[in-house]
Every structure is written in C-alpha cells, then in structure tokens.
C-alpha angles and dihedrals in degrees: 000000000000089000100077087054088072091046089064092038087052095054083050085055093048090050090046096055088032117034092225138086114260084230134034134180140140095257139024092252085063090047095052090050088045084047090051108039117009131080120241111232111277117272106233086052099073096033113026092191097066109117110249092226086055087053089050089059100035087055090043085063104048094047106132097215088083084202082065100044129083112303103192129030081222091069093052098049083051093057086047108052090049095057083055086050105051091034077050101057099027098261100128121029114267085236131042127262093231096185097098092046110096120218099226100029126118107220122272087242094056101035095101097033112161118214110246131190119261103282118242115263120288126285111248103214111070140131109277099170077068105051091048091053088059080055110061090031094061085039088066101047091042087057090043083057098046088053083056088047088050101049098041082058093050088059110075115221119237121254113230117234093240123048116271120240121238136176128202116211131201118277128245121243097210092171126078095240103118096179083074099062097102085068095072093074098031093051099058097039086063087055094049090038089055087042093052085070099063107093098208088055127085107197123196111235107264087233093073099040084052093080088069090078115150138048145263074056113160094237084190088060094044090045092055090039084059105043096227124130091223137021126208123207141141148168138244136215136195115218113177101292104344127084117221114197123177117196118195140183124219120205088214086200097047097038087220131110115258099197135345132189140181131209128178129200148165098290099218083057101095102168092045087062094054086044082050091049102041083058100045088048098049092034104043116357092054102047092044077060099056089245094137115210105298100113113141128218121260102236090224133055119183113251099185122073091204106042085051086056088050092047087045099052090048100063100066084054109113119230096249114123102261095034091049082049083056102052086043097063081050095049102046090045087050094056091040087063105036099018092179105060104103101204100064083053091054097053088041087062084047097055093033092054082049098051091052097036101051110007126044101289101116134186090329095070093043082062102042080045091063095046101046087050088047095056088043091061092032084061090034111031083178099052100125095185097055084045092052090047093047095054088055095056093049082065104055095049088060098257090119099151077053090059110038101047081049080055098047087050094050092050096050088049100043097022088170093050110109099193083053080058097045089051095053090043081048098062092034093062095051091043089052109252103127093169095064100034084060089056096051090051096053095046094058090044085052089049090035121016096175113050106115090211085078091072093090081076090079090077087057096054090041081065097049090046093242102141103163090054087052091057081065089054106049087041085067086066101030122174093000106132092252088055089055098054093041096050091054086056091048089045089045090052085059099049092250098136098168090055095047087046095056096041090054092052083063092082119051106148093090158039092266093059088046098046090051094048094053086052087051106050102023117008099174102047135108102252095047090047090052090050085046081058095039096051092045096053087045095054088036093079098035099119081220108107101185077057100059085046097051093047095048086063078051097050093038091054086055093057103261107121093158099059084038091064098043083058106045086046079051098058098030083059092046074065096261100152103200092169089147105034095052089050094054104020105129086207096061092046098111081052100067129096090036114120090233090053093045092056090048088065083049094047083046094045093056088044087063105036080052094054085051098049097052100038088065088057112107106257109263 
C-alpha cells in the first residue's frame, strides 16, 4: 500500500543526508534480504551533522514492520516541518550531538525489526500534492545541511603540537567474492603505509590493528584499547567488474565520522586502486585528521601489476612455517618482477628472517633476510619497518654495539614509534641490561598494546622474574605456535604440570612437540634421551644465541643438566649476555652452586660489562 511509498521515499532521504544507498548487495536477490532483515548504518555515522531528529525520520520510514512505520505521508511532512521549525528558530542545534550515537548501534527504531514478505505494487491512486510537499520541504533542510557542511570545512582544523595517534582495521568484504578476502588486510596496510609518511601522524603498525577482524565490532572500545585518538577503516564491495571501496574516519572520543569517502575502479587494476587510495587518503583522509599538508612522498610506487597482487596477497599469510614459505613464493616472484618497489622487499626480509628464525631455512635465509632489508632501506632510506627488522637481525648475528647505537638513532628520531622501542629493548636483552630492556618495552606496549612482534618482551620480564608481565607479552601473539611452547615454559615454571602437558599437546608438527612429550610421559628413557640429544644439536646450530638460552631451561627441566650446560656456554659465548636470567630461571635451578655453573655467570657477567663499555663508543 502507500506505505511503502514512504519506505522508498525514506531510502531517497537516507541517500540525500548520507551520499550512499540505505542496502547494498551484488544482485537484486542480496538487495531484497538486506531490504528485509538488515539495518542500514546508522545516519549520523556516515554524516555527523545530520540532525538527530532527521535520523530519527529517516529510520521511522524505513522501519520494516510496515505497522511501525509511518502510516500517512502526512505524518511524515509534519515531523518535518517541525524539524524546519525548531533548526529555524534555534531551537535545536544546526549539527547533531553525536555523543549519544553509537558507532555500531542499530537504531532503537530498528532494533526489533521482523522480516516481511516484498509488498504488492504500489496503489495508484494516491495523493501526489502531498508527497510533493515532503519534498520541497526536506530539500530545504538538505540545502540548509550542505551550507553546515560548507562552512565546518571552511573552517581549517587546528594541528596539535604533538603527533596524533591512529589506528587502521581490517576492511569488510560485503560482497560474496571470496576471492577478494585478501583485500581486507592489504587494503588497510596501504592506508597505514601512506599514513606512515605524514610526519604529524603516529600510526599503529597494521600488524597489531589486524587482530580486530570481524563486525559489529565497538570502534570507541578498540580505540581506547589502542590508545589512538582516531581510528580508519572501510569496506569493499565487487560489482561485476568494477571494485567499490569506501574508506572512513572515526573521532574515538567523540564516537562521530570525521570523513568518509568512496572510489570505484576496474577491479583486476590493482595499482590504480593504491593510486586511488594514495589520493583519497592526502586529499581528503589527512586533512579530516588535522594533519595538515606535510606528507611526505614514499620513495617507491609499484610498477607491476602482478608482482602488487602478489604483494598484496602476501600480506594476510600468517607467520607459521608453511604458510611464510608461502608468502615468500609470492614475494620473491613479486621483486623479480618489479625489483624497485621497497615494500615487497621489506616483507621478503621478514619472511625471510621467519623462515630462518622459527622453520628449516638456516643461515641462508638469515643472510638473504639482511639483503632484502637492506635494498628495502637502500630504495626507501625512511622505511621504519625494514630498519626495525634489520636491527634485529644485527642482534642476532652478534653485532650488538651496531645495533644498538642504529636503535638508539631510530628512537631519538621516531620517539612514538613502538617498533623503534622494541628494537632498542631488543638489543638491550641480549647485551644484558634487563632493566632497560624492561623500560623500552614498556614503553612500545604504552604507545602500541596490540602488535604480536612484542612478544618477544616477555624474555625480558622472565629474567626479571616477572611472570606475570611476561603473560601480557605472550597474549599479544596467542595461540601462535611460539606462544605455545613458551607458555608451557612459563606453566612449568608454576608447578603446574597438567597445564604445561596439554598445552604442549597443542604442538605436534616438530621436534619440539616430540621431545616435550617424551619429558612428559617417560624422562628417563631412551627415546626421550635421543630427542634431548636431537633438539640440542638442532638448536645448536641455530646462529641465534637467546635460542640456544631459552632450550637449554627446556632441556635442564627434563633432567639433562649436561647437554643444558653445553647450550647455555654456547649462547653466553654468541655474545647473549643472560646475567640476569641464569642467576633467577626456575628451570636452571638444580644447575647452580656448581663451579661450572658459577664461571658461566662470570662468563655472562663479562658478556654484559663488556656490552656497556663499547655502546657508549662513538659509532666508527
């Protein structure tokens, strides 16, 4: 009957205040199921100025219980006409108080909305004079809002003194194209990688704001969680050959959008849609930030369409050894056809560093780690991330004053960086100076309490005998296979022996897994004795010198205080200087008081003074 009318009359008013249709969907058939049983975002999310009172028509008429909705046209003009009234005389404020408007409500109106069958076609007779009355009435009041919107834009906003947190989440693939879900991470680490360049932002690293994955999601919570004043996300959607993607900016404090912006292209072009994005996010994303105009330029563009899908594709990989073999196939395919675009290089060192670090790729990949960071920086002196990742693996290649006068550098240069913290903390552990390695991760949890490659903290506050600390750490990273077998260490550490067995059980692909359930069920036997001996000569030859450290608690626990020692003198002499650690490990308790022992805290005290002396020598 005529009130569907005013349904359809409502979704023209919701494009009018919004500049986007109420439903959306790849065929007709989507469209009519969003129609019946899905809210449409809220109004005054995608356009804070909206008056509230105008939201609260707009979602009266689009009420699917059609006994709800709207009965008379005439209802509707009278609502309206008093909104005019009261904008008119002051009475209401010319733009919304968005405080009460949550971001991810559904309005009150439309919180218990029934699925109905399509209504019969429209009536024809039906009172048209009124209907075009609704009309120019809401035309005025639409005109009188874009004259707000006008003259809040003329008014520049004010740049803060001190750079202004945000955080990138993942996108929403609202479309059924599957083949597209890889989008949802790439998309927003190109926002975040073309935020990184404006000086007057602090991004968080998108590997941290990946773990928020998912809808219905409360962006105010996240945002406090985060610590970030603003948070960017979006949604894409696949219609027929043409790729929509909607970015938005959320104000956490104020719970409103700030800005919000659509672009459609040719969905198999994949470097058009960075170009696309690069544009939307320094004309119109920045300065709805406050940013002001000092983005700088990334020093590298992708050239290959191939080798960005590749790139693309490889990010949304997890870390776990087949998968990282994986992204790495992508990646080196990816540099082999556009050699000059420094973040595939970047994520290549990455893998590469994994590979070697935690599957079977040796000393080779530790090398091939180091180059393809090195070209990253050599294309993009100002790549923080390569530069982070490159220190680490100094480190680890026992050129620890290197590294830690480069830190030191990158944290006086990009003080509200977290991964410039993690990679100072980093070099500090393995030096010896626990206490400080303890501040500097707590200082990049403070600036970023969500990126997974902080987990490594949790070694600083083992030595420390923090435990508890340590639990944050290893959370940033749960249920990853690294967090497994280093929260069996930290329940094993408690006594409680159950808790350590099942989460142990958790693991079963290597020799790890094997050599622990042998501990478990039959310490003393021969075939746990023979994968004692299997998983010390294995991390024996890892170049990694914090590894060999951290197994030989493993090792000690199971009653094997001989191969123990051969793998704590190991690490001590690759220049890890556990001072602290060998002196309060629960695990090497049954080692201490013999004279062996005694020299080896010695050995690990020199290691450290040693450390101190030479990072305070001016850089050659």
């Amino acid at each position: 009957d005529a009130r569907s009318d005013l349904f359809s009359f409502g979704a023209v008013l919701y494009e009018m205040a919004t500049g986007d249709v109420p439903f959306h969907g790849e065929s007709s058939a989507v469209i009519c199921e969003a129609i019946m049983n899905r809210a449409p975002v809220p109004v005054v999310r995608l356009n804070h100025l909206v008056p509230v009172k105008l939201e609260d028509i707009i979602n009266k008429a689009l009420e699917k219980d059609s006994g709800l909705r709207y009965q008379h046209a005439s209802e509707m003009r009278g609502d309206l006409q008093r909104l005019k009234r009261d904008t008119d005389t002051g009475r209401i404020a010319l733009s919304a108080d968005t405080s009460s408007a949550g971001i991810s409500t559904v309005p009150a109106s439309s919180s218990q909305h029934s699925a109905v069958t399509p209504p019969p076609p429209p009536v024809q007779k039906r009172s048209r004079g009124r209907l075009i009355e609704v009309v120019v009435t809401v035309a005025i009041l639409v005109l009188a809002i874009v004259f707000w919107q006008f003259k809040e834009r003329a008014t520049p906003a004010a740049i803060s003194a001190g750079q202004k947190t945000i955080a990138v989440l993942p996108f929403q693939n609202i479309g059924s194209n599957a083949d597209l879900d890889f989008l949802r991470l790439a998309l927003p680490d190109e926002v975040a990688t073309a935020l990184t360049y404006v000086r007057s932002l602090s991004i968080r690293p998108f590997a941290t704001t990946s773990k928020y994955n998912g809808t219905n999601l409360d962006l105010q919570q996240i945002g406090h969680e985060m610590h970030v004043a603003n948070i960017v996300t979006g949604h894409y959607l696949k219609e027929g050959d043409q790729l929509q993607i909607t970015l938005e900016a959320i104000d956490v404090e104020n719970n409103r959008t700030l800005w919000r912006d659509t672009m459609t292209i040719a969905a198999p072009d994949m470097i058009a849609m960075r170009e696309q994005i690069t544009s939307k996010v320094r004309q119109g994303l920045v300065p709805a930030l406050g940013a002001g105009s000092d983005a700088a330029e990334g020093a590298t563009r992708p050239k290959n369409e191939e080798a960005y899908d590749l790139y693309l594709r490889s990010i949304s990989l997890p870390h776990d050894p087949q998968p990282n073999k994986d992204a790495i196939a992508m990646l080196e395919r990816a540099v082999g056809l556009d050699p000059n675009y420094a973040p595939a290089w970047g994520y290549l060192g990455v893998r590469y560093h994994y590979d070697a670090a935690y599957s079977n790729g040796g000393l080779a990949m530790y090398s091939r780690s180091d180059s393809a960071l090195e070209r990253a920086l050599t294309l993009d002196p100002n790549y923080i991330f390569a530069e982070a990742w490159l220190i680490t693996n100094w480190v680890e290649q026992n050129r620890l004053v290197k590294a830690y006068q480069d830190a030191k550098d990158l944290v006086a240069r990009h003080p509200d960086n977290p991964q410039a913290h993690f990679a100072l903390a980093y070099v500090l552990r393995y030096g010896g100076d626990i206490e400080e390695s303890a501040k500097q991760c707590d200082a990049a949890l403070a600036i970023d309490s969500g990126d997974f490659m902080l987990r490594s903290c949790s070694f600083t506050t083992d030595q420390q005998g923090n435990y508890a600390r340590s639990l944050d750490f290893l959370q940033l990273d749960a249920g990853s296979l690294w967090a497994l077998a280093n929260l069996t260490r930290h329940y094993i550490r408690e006594g409680k022996m159950k808790e350590a067995r099942e989460t142990s059980q958790k693991r079963t692909d290597d020799i790890w897994a094997r050599t622990m359930k042998g501990c478990f069920d039959d310490p003393s036997s021969p075939a746990t004795f023979s994968s004692l001996n299997e998983y010390t000569a294995k991390e024996l030859a890892d170049p990694d010198p914090e590894v060999r450290y951290i197994v030989a608690a493993d090792v000690a626990a199971c009653g094997q205080p001989d191969l123990a020692m051969k793998l704590l003198k190991s690490s001590v002499a690759g220049h890890y200087c556990a001072y602290t650690g060998l002196q309060t490990e629960p695990l090497l308790a049954k080692l201490r008081g013999k004279p062996e022992f005694n020299q080896l805290i010695s050995d690990a005290k020199q290691c450290r003074d040693d450390f101190l002396a030479q990072r305070s020598q001016p850089s050659r």
